[in-house]
DRENZA-68833 format. One record per residue (C-alpha): residue in one letter; x, z, y. Coordinates in steps of 0.25 Angstrom, whole numbers. Example, Ala and Ser with C-alpha at 12.3 -4.5 7.8 and 13.67 -1.06 7.14 Angstrom:
residues 2
> aa, xx, zz, yy
> A, 49, 31, -18;
> S, 55, 29, -4;
***
This chain:
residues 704
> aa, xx, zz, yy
> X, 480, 535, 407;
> X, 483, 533, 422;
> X, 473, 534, 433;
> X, 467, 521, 438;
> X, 466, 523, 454;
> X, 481, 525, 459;
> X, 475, 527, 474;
> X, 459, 529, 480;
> X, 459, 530, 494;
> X, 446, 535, 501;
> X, 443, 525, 513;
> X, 429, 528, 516;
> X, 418, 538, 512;
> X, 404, 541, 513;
> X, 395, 551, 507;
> X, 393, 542, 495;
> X, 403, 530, 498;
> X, 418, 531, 497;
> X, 428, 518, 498;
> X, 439, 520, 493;
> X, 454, 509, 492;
> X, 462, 512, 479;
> X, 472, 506, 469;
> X, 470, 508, 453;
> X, 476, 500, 441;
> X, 470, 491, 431;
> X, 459, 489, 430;
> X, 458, 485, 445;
> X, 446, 476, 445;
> X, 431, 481, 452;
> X, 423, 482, 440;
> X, 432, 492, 432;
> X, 434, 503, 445;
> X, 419, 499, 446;
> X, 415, 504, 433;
> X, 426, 517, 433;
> X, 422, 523, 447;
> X, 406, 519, 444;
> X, 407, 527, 434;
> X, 413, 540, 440;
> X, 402, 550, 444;
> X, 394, 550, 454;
> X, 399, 535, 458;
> X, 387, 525, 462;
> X, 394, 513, 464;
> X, 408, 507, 466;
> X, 413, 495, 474;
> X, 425, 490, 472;
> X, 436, 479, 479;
> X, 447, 478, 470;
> X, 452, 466, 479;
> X, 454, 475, 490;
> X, 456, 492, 481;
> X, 443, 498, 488;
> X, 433, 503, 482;
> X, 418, 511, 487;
> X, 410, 520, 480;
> X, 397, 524, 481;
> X, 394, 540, 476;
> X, 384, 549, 474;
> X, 390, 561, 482;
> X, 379, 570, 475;
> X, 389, 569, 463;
> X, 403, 565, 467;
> X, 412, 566, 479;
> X, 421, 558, 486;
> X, 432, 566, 481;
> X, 428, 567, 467;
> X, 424, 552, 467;
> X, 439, 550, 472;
> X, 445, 558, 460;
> X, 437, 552, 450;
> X, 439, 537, 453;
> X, 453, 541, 454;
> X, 453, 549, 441;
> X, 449, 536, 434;
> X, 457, 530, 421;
> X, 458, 517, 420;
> X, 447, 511, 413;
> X, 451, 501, 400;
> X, 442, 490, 397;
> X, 438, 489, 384;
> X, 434, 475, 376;
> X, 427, 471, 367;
> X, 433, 480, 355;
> X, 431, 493, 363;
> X, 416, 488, 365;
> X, 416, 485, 349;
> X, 423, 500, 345;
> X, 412, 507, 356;
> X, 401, 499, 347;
> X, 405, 503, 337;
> X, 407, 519, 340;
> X, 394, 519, 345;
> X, 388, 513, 331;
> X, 396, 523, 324;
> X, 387, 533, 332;
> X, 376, 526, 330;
> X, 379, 528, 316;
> X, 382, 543, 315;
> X, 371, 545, 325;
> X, 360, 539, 313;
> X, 366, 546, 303;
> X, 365, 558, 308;
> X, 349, 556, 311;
> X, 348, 552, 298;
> X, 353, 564, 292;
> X, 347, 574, 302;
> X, 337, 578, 291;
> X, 346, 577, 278;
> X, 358, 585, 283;
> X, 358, 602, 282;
> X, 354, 609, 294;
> X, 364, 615, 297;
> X, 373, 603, 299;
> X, 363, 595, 307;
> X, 366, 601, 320;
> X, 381, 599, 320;
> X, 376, 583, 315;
> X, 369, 580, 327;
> X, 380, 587, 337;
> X, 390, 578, 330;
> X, 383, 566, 331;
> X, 378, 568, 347;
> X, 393, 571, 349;
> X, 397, 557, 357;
> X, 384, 559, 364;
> X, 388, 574, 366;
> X, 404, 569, 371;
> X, 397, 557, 380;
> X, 388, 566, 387;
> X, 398, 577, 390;
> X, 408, 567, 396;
> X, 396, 558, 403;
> X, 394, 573, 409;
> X, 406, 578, 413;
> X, 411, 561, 420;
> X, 397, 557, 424;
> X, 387, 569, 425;
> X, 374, 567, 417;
> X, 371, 555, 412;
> X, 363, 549, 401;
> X, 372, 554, 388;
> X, 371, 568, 396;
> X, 355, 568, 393;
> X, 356, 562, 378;
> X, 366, 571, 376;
> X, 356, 584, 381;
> X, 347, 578, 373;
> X, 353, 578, 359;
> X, 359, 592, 362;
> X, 345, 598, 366;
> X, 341, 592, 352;
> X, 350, 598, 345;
> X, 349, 610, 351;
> X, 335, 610, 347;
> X, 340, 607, 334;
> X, 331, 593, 333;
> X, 343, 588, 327;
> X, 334, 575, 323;
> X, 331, 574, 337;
> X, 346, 575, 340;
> X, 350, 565, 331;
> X, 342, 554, 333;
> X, 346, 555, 350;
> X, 358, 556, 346;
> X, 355, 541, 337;
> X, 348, 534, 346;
> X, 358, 538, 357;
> X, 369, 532, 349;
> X, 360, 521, 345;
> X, 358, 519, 359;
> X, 371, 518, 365;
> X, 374, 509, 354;
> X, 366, 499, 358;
> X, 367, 500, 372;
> X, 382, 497, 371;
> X, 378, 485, 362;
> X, 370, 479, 370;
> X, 380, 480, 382;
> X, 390, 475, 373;
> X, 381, 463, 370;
> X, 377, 460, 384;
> X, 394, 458, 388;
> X, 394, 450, 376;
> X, 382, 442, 381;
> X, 393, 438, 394;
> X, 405, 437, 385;
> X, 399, 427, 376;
> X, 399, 417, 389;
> X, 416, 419, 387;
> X, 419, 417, 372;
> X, 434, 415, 373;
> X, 439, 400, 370;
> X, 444, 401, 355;
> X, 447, 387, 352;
> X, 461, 381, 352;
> X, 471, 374, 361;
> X, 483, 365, 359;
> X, 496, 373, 365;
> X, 511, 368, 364;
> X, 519, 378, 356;
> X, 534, 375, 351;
> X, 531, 361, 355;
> X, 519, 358, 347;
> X, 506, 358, 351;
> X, 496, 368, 342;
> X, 482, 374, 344;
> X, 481, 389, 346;
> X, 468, 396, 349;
> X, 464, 397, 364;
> X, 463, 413, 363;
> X, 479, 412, 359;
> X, 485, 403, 371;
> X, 495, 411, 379;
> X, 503, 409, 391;
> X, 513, 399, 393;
> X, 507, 390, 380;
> X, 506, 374, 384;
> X, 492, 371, 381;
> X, 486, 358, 378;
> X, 473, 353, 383;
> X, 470, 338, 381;
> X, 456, 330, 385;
> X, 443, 339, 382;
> X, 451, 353, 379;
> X, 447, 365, 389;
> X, 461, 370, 395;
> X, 462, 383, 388;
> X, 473, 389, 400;
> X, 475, 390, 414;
> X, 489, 383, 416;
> X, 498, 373, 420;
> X, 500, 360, 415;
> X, 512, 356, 409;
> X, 510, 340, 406;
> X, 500, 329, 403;
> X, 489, 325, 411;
> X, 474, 326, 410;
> X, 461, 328, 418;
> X, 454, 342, 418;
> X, 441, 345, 422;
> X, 442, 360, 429;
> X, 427, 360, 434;
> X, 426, 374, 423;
> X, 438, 380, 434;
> X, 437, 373, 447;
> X, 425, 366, 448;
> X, 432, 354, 451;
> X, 422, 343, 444;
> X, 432, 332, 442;
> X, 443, 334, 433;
> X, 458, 334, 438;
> X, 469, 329, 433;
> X, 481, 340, 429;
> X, 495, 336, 426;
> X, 508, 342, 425;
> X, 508, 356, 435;
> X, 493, 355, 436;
> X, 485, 370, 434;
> X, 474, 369, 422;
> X, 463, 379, 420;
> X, 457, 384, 408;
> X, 443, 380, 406;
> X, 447, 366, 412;
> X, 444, 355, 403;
> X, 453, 342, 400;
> X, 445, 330, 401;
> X, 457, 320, 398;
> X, 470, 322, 397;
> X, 480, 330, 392;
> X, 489, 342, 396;
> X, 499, 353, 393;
> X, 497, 366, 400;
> X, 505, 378, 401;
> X, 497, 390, 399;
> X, 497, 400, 413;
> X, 483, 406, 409;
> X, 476, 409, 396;
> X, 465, 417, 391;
> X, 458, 425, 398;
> X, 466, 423, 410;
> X, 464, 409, 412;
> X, 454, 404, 421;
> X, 443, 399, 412;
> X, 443, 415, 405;
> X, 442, 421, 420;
> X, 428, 420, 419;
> X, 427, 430, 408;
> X, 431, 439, 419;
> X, 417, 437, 426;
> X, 411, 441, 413;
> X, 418, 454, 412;
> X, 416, 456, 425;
> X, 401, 456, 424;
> X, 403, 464, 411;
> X, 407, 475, 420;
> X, 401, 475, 433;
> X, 389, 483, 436;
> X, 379, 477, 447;
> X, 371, 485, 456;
> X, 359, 484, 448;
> X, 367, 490, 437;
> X, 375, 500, 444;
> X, 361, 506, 452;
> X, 355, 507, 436;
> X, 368, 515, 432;
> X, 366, 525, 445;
> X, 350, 526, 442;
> X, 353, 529, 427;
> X, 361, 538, 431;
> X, 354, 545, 442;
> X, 342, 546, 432;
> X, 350, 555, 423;
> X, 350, 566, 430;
> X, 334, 565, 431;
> X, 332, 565, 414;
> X, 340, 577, 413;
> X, 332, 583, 424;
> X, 317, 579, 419;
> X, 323, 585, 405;
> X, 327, 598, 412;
> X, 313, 598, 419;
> X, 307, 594, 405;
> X, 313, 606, 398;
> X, 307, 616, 409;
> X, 294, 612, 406;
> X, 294, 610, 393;
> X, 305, 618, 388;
> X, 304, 609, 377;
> X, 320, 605, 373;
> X, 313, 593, 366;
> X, 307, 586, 375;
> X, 320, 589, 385;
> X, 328, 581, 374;
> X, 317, 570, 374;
> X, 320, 569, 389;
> X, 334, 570, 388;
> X, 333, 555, 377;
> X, 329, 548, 388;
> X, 336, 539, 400;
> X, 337, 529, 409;
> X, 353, 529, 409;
> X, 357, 518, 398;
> X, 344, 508, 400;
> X, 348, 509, 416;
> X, 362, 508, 414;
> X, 364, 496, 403;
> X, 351, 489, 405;
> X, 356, 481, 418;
> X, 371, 477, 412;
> X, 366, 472, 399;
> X, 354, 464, 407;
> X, 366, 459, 418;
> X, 374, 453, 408;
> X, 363, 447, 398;
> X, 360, 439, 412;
> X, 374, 436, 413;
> X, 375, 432, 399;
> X, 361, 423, 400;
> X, 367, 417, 415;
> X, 379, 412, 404;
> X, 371, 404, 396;
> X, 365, 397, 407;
> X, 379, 394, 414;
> X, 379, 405, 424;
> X, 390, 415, 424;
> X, 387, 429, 431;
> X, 401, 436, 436;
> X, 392, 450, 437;
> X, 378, 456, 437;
> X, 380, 459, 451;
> X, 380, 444, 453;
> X, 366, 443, 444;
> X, 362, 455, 453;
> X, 363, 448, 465;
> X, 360, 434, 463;
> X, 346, 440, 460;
> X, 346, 445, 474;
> X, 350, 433, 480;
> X, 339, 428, 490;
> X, 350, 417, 497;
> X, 354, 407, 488;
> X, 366, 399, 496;
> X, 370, 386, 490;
> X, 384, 377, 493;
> X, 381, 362, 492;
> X, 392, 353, 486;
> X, 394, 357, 472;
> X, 380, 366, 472;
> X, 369, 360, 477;
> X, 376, 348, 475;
> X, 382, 342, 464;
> X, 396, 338, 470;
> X, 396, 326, 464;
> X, 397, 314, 474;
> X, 387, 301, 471;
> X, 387, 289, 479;
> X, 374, 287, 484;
> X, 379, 274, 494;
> X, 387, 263, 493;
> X, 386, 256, 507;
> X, 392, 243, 508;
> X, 397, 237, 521;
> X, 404, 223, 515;
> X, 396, 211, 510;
> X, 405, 211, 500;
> X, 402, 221, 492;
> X, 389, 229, 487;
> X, 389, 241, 485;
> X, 391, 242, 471;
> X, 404, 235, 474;
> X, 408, 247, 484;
> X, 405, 258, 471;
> X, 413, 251, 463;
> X, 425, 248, 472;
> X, 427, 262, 476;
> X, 425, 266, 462;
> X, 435, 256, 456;
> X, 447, 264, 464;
> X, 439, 279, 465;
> X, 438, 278, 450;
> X, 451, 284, 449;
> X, 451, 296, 456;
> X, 440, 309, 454;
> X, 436, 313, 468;
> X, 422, 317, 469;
> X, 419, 303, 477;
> X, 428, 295, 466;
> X, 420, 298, 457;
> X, 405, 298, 463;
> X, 410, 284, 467;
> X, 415, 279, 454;
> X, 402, 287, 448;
> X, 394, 278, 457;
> X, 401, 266, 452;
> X, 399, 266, 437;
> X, 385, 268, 440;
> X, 384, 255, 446;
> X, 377, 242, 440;
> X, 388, 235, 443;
> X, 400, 244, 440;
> X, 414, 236, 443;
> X, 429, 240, 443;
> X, 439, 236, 454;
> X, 451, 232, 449;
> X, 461, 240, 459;
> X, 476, 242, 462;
> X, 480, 257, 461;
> X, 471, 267, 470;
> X, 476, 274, 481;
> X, 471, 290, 482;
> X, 472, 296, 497;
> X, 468, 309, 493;
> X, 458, 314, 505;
> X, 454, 298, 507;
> X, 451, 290, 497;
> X, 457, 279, 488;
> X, 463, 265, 490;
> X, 468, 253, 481;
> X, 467, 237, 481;
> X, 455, 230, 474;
> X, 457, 214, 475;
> X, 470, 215, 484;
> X, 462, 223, 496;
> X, 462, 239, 497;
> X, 450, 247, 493;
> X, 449, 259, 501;
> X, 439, 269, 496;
> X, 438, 284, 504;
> X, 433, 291, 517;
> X, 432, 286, 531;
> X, 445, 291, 537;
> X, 453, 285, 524;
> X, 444, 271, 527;
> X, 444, 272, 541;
> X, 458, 281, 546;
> X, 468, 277, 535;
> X, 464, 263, 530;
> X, 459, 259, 545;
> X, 446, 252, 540;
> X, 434, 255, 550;
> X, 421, 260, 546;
> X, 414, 260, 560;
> X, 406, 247, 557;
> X, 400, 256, 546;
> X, 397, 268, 554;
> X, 382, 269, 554;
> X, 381, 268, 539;
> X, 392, 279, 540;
> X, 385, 287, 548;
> X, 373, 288, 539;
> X, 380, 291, 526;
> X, 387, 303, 533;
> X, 374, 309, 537;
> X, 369, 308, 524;
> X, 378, 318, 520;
> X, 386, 306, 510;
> X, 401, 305, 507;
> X, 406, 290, 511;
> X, 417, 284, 503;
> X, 422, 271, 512;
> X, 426, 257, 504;
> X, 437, 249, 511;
> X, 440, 236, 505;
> X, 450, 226, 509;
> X, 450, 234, 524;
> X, 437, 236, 527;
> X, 426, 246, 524;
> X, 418, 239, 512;
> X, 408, 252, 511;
> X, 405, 266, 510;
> X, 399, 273, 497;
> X, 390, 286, 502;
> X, 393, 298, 492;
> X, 382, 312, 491;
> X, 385, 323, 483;
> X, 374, 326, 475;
> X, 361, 336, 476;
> X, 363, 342, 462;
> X, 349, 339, 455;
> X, 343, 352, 450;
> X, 348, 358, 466;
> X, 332, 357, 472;
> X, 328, 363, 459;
> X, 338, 376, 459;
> X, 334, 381, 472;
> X, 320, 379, 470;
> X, 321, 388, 456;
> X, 332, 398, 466;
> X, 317, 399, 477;
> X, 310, 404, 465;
> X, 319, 412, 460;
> X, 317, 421, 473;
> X, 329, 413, 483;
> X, 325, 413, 497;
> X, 337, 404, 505;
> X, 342, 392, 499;
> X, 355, 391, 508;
> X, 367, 379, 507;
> X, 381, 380, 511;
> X, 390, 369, 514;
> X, 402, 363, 517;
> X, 396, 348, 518;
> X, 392, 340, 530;
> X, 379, 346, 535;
> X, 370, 333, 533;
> X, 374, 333, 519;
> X, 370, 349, 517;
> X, 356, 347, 526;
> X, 351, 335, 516;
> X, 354, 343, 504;
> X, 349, 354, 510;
> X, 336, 347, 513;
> X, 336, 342, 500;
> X, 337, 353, 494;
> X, 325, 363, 503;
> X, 337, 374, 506;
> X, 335, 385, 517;
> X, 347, 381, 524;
> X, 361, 375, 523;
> X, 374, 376, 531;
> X, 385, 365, 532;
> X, 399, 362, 533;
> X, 402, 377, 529;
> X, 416, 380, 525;
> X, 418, 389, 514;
> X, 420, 401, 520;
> X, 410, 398, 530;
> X, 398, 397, 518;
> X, 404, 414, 517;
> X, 401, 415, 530;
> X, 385, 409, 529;
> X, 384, 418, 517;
> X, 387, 430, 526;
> X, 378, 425, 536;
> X, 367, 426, 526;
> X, 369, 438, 519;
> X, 371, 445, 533;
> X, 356, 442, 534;
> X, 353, 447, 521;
> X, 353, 437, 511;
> X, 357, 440, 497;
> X, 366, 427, 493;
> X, 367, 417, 480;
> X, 377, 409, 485;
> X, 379, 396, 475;
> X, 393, 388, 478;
> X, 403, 381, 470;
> X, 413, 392, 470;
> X, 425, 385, 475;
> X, 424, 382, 491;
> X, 413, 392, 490;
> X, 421, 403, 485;
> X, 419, 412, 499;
> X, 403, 409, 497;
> X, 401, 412, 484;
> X, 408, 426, 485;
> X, 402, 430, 498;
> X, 387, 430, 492;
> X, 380, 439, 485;
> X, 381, 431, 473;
> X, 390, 418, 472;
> X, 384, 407, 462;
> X, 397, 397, 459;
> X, 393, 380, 456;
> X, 398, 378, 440;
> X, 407, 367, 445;
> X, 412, 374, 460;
> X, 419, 388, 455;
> X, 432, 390, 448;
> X, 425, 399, 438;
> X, 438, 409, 434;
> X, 436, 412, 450;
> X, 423, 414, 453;
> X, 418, 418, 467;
> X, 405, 417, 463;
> X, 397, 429, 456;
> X, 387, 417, 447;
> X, 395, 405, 441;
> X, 387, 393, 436;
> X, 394, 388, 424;
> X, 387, 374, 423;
> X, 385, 364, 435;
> X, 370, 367, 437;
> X, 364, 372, 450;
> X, 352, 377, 443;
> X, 358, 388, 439;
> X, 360, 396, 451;
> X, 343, 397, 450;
> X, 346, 402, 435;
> X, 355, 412, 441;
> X, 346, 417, 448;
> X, 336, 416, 439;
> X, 344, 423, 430;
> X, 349, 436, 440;
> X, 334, 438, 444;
> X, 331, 439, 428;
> X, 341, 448, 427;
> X, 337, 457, 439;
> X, 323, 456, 434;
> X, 328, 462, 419;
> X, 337, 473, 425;
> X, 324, 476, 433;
> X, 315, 476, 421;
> X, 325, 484, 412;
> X, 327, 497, 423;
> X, 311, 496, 425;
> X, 310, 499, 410;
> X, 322, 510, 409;
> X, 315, 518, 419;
> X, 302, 515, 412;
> X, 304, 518, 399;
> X, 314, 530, 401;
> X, 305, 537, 410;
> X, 294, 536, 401;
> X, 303, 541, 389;
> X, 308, 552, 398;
> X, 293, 555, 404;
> X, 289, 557, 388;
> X, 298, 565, 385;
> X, 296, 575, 397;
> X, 283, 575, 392;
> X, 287, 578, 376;
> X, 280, 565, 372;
> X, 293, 561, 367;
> X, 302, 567, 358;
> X, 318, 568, 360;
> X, 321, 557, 350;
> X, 308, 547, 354;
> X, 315, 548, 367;
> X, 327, 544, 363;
> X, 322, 532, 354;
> X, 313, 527, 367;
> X, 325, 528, 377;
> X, 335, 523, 369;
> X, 325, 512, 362;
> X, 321, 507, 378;
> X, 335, 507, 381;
> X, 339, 498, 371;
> X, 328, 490, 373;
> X, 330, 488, 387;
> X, 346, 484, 385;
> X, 341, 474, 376;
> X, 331, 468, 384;
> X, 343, 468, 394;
> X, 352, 461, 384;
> X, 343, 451, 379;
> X, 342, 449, 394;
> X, 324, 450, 395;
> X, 319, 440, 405;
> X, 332, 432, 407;
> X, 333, 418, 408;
> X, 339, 412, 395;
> X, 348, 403, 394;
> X, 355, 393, 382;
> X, 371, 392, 382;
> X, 374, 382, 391;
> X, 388, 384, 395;
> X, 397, 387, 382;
> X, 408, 382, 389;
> X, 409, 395, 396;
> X, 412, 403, 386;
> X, 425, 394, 383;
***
């Protein structure tokens, strides 16, 4: 197999820091040279820029040095990932030892003498083969000391002893792999692939195949209520597609001929023909699943700095059994030391617990890309909120209609600019036309075909006379109807913070209707839960008009607001911020707030804002509900607090194991039953997920 890294180029170096600019072949993403240069000895962290081919790692100069650190990495072989048969077969081996491991315990008594010792070498031998190789790559480790142990029981020819280590250390790994085998399965249930069937045009007749099967360059068929299945271009027909899943865009658009589709979209009328550019996992609506693995294999700090303890700790157990022996120069009590560790509890424990978070965060319609995303959001202490889409709904309602014609009420202005917006989906078309059928007195205009100025507003002829509904300058500049004997009332809306639609009818200014975009309801009540969940600033950013922004914020009781920000500007407040040491939540809609979301700490992205196969954001909302950004939160300090909980009690219950069996109050195979028993018993309370919020299956959507 060839080497992975063609070139590694030394740019700067400490005495325990080294950044280094290279090249390698696939795999090329962070995660996988993460995990392959972690691992080498002596390496305490890794921090990679694939974006960029430079990489700095943190050593312990104690055990490696630059130059070996250089050889090694460069010395690596491509790692292959394996799936979910690979995990299946190491399952399986590893029950097959379990297996051999019990029948030998059982006939430790039954057998001949003479044959007992060569039984228990044969069956210790995978523990034997994994020790020597974790000595030779990794120094001492955890299987080094088990593997002591079983040879000093042997020795002593306690082969009883022997073999019951030997079975509860088989029994052990066992279940440790299960039950981190079960918490990925816990995420990968949010992604069960789409098996259900599609129509496709083959040889010119139109046939269902199963989704799993479609292939590039197959016309697909996706008619009213069907989820497109592909990413493509359409081929003919015509129909209206909501693509709030991908876009974020609330209000369907119509696609035709030439016009992109994504998968994930959904068809709410209509009918199309598509040619198939994308299917699978590479379509947009599978990219998520990405996120997912991901998370799956990303190590967050709290993880990482339990590895190095784990590890670190080694070293002392063989030591207190050294210490023990000198004392005591009892071989048996030296064994009973040897049975016991922090390495596997320290090491799986936080993983497992992670991803039971991120699994529970699913069911409640948030998706988690990492742990370090959980990791931080329960450090946060500045939560940053954007307004439109967020704190507010989006959604446009008419709250005046102002009338300045004797002619007319102002029913009769709703329903005559809802007579001629009715045709068209702009936000303000349809907040109008909304505000129309909920009149009393609903009525229809009969009208001649309507006029859209894209950027103006609409036109068309009620009763012989035009109808003019738009802004100001369309009113005022293009149709040359004055508005100034109107001004005061003008005046007022706009300091409201309101969005006016002018009338004109018949060559005059008839009316305005005053437009608000919408305080979404539960709002008041999210931040209140976020100050008791230990937030300190409730903080908005904006692009709107600052009288708008100061009533909302008012409204709302935030620390302080900025307005009329341009995107990358929201980027520069959050700098600002974090310069003066705040740890950051910022919560947008993903879209214009892209440079926002990825410049803080931890970026939340609005269900109905972010093209979820590109998230910027580390936190993703899968429904339109603000309140659970304060179950997010709610959820990462959970989490934090059951990590915390579960290394209090390794150390716990391992010293105190150890500590007994200094003493000789524990033999060498009631060590081995206490430490792998509170092992097990902490990864389980870590997989059940102990203290987490739970959470019914609200989203099922998501794993289509």
């Amino acid at each position: 197999m060839a080497v992975w890294f063609s070139r590694l180029e030394r740019k700067h170096a400490t005495g325990q820091r080294i950044r280094y600019s290279y090249q390698c072949g696939a795999p090329r993403t962070a995660v996988a040279i993460q995990q392959a240069i972690g691992a080498l000895k002596g390496v305490r962290s890794v921090r990679v820029n694939s974006a960029i081919h430079m990489l700095v790692v943190e050593f312990e100069p104690e055990q490696t040095t630059v130059e070996q650190l250089g050889a090694a990495i460069l010395a690596l072989k491509p790692p292959v990932r394996t799936q979910h048969a690979p995990k299946a077969e190491t399952e399986d081996a590893l029950l097959g030892g379990v297996a051999l491991s019990a029948a030998t315990l059982l006939a430790t008594r039954s057998i001949q003498p003479s044959l007992r010792a060569p039984l228990a070498l044969l069956t210790a031998i995978p523990l034997f083969s994994e020790a020597t190789e974790n000595f030779i790559n990794k120094g001492i480790t955890s299987h080094v000391l088990e593997a002591l142990a079983v040879a000093i029981s042997i020795g002593r020819k306690d082969f009883l002893a022997a073999n019951t280590t030997s079975f509860l250390l088989a029994l052990g790994e066992y279940l440790e792999h299960s039950i981190e085998r079960r918490s990925d399965n816990l995420l990968k249930q949010l992604l069960r692939p789409d098996t259900g069937e599609v129509w496709v045009e083959r040889d010119g007749q139109e046939v269902t195949v199963e989704a799993r099967d479609l292939q590039v360059g197959d016309i697909v068929i996706a008619s009213t209520g069907k989820v497109i299945p592909v990413d493509g271009t359409v081929l003919g027909g015509e129909a209206l597609v909501n693509e709030a899943t991908m876009t974020g865009e609330s209000v369907p658009v119509v696609r035709r001929r030439k016009n992109r589709v994504l998968a994930g979209t959904l068809v709410e009328e209509g009918r199309i023909r598509i040619y198939a550019e994308q299917v699978g996992s590479h379509a947009a609506a599978a990219r998520i699943a990405d996120f997912v693995e991901q998370s799956l294999d990303a190590k967050s700090t709290t993880q990482l700095q339990a590895a190095q303890l784990a590890d670190r700790l080694v070293p002392m157990v063989l030591g207190l059994a050294g210490v023990t022996w000198l004392f005591s120069r009892d071989w048996e009590r030296t064994s009973a030391v040897l049975q016991a560790d922090y390495s596997c509890a320290l090491k799986l424990a936080t993983p497992v617990a992670f991803k039971s978070a991120m699994y529970q965060g699913g069911q409640a319609g948030i998706l988690v890309k990492s742990a370090t995303a959980l990791e931080r959001l329960a450090a946060a202490d500045t939560f940053v909120f954007d307004k439109t889409g967020t704190l507010t709904s989006g959604l446009l309602q008419v709250t005046d209609s102002i009338t300045f014609s004797t002619r007319y009420s102002s029913e009769d202005l709703i329903n005559l600019a809802a007579s001629v917006e009715e045709h068209y989906f702009h936000p303000l078309a349809l907040a109008v036309v909304e505000a129309a059928r909920q009149l009393k007195h609903h009525q229809h205009f009969n009208h001649k075909e309507v006029e859209f100025i894209v950027a103006h507003g609409v036109a068309s002829v009620i009763d012989g006379q035009r109808i003019l509904v738009g802004s100001r300058h369309f009113i005022e500049d293009d149709e040359g109807i004055s508005t100034k004997a109107h001004a005061e009332v003008i005046n007022r809306l706009n300091q409201e913070g309101k969005t006016l639609l002018y009338i004109g009818f018949g060559g005059e200014l008839i009316g305005v209707l005053a437009l608000k975009d919408t305080q979404r309801p539960n709002a008041a009540a999210t931040l209140k839960r976020l100050r008791t969940l230990g937030v300190k600033r409730l903080i908005m950013l904006t692009g709107d008009h600052p009288e708008r922004a100061k009533a909302l914020a008012e409204d709302l009781g935030l620390d302080d607001f900025k307005a009329g920000l341009l995107p990358h500007e929201k980027a520069g407040v959050l700098q600002e911020l974090a310069a003066q040491g705040a740890q950051i939540a910022f919560i947008g809609d993903g879209v214009n707030d892209a440079p926002a979301l990825s410049g803080a700490q931890v970026g939340i992205s609005m269900h109905n804002g972010a093209d979820i196969a590109r998230l910027a954001s580390d936190v993703t909302l899968l429904e339109d509900d603000l309140s659970l950004v304060a179950e997010a939160r709610a959820l990462a300090l959970s989490t934090q607090r059951l990590i915390n909980t579960n290394f209090n009690l390794t150390l716990g219950l391992n010293t105190s194991i150890l500590t007994a069996a200094a003493f000789g109050l524990l033999k060498p195979v009631s060590a081995s039953m206490l430490h792998n028993g509170t092992t097990i018993a902490i990864l389980l309370r870590a997989l059940v997920g102990a203290g987490l919020p739970r959470y019914s299956r609200k989203t099922k959507e998501i794993a289509h």
